[in-house]
N, CA, C and O of each residue as an XYZ file, in Angstrom:
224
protein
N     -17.627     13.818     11.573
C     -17.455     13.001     10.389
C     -16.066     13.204      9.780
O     -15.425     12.169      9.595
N     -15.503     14.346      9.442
C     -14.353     14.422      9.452
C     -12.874     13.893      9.855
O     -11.781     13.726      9.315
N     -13.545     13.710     11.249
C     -12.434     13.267     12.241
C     -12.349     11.545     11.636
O     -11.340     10.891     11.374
N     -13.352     11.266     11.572
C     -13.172      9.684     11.260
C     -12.820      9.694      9.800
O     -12.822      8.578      9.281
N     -12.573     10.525      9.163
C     -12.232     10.292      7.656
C     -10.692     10.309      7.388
O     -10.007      9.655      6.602
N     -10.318     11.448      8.469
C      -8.983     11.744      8.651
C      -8.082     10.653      9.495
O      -6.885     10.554      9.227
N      -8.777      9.702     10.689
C      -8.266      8.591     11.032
C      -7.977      6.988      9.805
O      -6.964      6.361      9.496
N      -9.641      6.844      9.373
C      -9.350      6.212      8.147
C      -8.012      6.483      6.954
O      -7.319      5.694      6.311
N      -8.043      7.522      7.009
C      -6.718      7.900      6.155
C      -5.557      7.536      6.448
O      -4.747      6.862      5.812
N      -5.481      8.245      7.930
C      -4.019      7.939      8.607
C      -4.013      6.615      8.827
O      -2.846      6.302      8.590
N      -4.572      5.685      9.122
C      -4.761      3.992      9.385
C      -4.355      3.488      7.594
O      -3.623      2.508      7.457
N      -4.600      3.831      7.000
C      -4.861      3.677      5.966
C      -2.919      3.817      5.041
O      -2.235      3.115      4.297
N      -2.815      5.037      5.668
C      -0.831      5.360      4.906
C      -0.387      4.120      6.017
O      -0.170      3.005      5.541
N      -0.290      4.269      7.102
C       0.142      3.313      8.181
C       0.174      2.019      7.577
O       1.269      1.533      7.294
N      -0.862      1.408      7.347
C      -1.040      0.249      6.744
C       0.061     -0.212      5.533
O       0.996     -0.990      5.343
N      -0.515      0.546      5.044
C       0.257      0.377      3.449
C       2.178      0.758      3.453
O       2.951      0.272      2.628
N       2.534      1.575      4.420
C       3.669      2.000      5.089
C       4.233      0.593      5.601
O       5.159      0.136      4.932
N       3.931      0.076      6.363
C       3.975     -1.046      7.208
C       4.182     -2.374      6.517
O       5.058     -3.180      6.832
N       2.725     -2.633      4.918
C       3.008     -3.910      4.653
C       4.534     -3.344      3.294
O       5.287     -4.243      2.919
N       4.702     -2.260      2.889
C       5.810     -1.758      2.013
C       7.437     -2.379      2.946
O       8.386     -3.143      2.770
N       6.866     -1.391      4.000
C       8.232     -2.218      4.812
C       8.650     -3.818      5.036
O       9.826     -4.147      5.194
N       7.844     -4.518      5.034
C       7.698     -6.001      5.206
C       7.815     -6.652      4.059
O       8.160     -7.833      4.023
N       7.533     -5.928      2.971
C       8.051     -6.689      1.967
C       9.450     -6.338      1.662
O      10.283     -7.218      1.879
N       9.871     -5.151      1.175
C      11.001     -4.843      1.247
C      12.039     -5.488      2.351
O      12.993     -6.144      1.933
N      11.900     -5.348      3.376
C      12.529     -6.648      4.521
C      12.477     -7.938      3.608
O      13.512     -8.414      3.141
N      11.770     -8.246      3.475
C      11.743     -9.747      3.386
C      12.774    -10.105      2.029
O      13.625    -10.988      1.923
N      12.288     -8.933      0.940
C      13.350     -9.006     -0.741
C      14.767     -9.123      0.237
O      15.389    -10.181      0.330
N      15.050     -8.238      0.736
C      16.553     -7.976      1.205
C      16.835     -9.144      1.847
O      17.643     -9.866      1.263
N      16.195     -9.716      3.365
C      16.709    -10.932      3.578
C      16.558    -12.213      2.450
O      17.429    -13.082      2.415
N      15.826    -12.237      1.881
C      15.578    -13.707      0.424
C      16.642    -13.491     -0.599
O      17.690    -14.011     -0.983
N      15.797    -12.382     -0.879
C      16.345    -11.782     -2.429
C      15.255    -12.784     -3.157
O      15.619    -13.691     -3.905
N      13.923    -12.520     -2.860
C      13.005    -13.088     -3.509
C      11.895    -12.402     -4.152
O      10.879    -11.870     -3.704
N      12.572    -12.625     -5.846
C      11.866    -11.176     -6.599
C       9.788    -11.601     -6.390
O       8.934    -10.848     -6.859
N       9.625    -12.222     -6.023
C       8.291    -12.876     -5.676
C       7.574    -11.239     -4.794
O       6.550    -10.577     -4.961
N       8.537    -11.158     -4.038
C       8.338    -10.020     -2.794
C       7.977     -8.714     -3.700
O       6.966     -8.011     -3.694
N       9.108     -8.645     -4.444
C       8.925     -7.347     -5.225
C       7.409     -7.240     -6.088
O       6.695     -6.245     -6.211
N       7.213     -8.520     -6.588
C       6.180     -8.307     -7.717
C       4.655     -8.115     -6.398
O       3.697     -7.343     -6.421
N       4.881     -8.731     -5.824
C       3.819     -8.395     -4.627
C       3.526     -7.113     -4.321
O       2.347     -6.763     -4.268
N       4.608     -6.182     -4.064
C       4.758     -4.710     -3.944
C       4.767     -4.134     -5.041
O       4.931     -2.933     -4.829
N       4.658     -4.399     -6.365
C       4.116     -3.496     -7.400
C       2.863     -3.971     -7.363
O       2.207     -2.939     -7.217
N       2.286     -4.650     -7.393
C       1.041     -5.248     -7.522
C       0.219     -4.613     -6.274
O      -0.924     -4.295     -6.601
N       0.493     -4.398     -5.128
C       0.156     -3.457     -4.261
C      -0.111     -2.098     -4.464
O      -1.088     -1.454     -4.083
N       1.037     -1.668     -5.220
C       0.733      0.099     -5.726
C       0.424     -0.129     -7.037
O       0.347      1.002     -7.517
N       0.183     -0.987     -7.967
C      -0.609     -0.363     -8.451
C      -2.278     -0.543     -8.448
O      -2.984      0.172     -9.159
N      -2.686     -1.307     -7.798
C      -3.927     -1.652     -7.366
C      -4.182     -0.224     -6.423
O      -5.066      0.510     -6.864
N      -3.426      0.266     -5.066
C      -3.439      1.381     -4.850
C      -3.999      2.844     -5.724
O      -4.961      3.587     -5.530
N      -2.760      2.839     -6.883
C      -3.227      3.813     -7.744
C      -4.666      3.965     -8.673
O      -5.513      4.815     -8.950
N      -4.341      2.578     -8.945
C      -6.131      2.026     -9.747
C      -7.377      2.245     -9.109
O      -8.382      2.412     -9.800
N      -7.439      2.267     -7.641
C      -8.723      2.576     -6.934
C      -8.373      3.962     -6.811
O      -9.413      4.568     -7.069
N      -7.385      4.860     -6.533
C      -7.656      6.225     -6.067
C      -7.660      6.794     -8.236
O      -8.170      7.913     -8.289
N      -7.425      6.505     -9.088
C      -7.894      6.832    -10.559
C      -9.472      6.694    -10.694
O     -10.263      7.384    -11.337
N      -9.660      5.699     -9.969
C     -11.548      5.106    -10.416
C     -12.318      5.762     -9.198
O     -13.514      5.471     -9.246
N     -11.942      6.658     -7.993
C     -12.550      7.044     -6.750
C     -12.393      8.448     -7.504
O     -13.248      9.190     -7.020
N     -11.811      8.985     -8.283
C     -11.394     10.423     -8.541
C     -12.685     10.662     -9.734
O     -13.363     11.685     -9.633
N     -12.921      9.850    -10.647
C     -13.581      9.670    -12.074
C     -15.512      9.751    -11.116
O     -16.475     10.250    -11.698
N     -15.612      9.153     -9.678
C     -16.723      9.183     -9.860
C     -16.812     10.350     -8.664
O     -17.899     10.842     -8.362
């Protein structure tokens, strides 16, 4: 059980690693602050579920 918690995880930074990079790519080639607000809106939805996963 472990093992699959620790893959979920790592799949999980990967992911979020991956769509960070793609947006950031994309601001730099546009310069389309659209990109950026996408990527705050990403972390903080991020932070908001690991605040409300910690509380229960």
């Amino acid at each position: 059980m472990t093992k699959n918690k620790n893959i979920e995880k790592y799949l999980w930074m990967v992911t979020v690693l991956f769509i960070t990079y793609l947006l950031v790519g994309s601001f730099i080639e546009s310069s389309n602050f659209l990109d950026v607000i996408y990527l705050i809106v990403l972390y903080i939805f991020i932070i908001f579920t690991k605040i409300v996963n910690k509380k229960q």
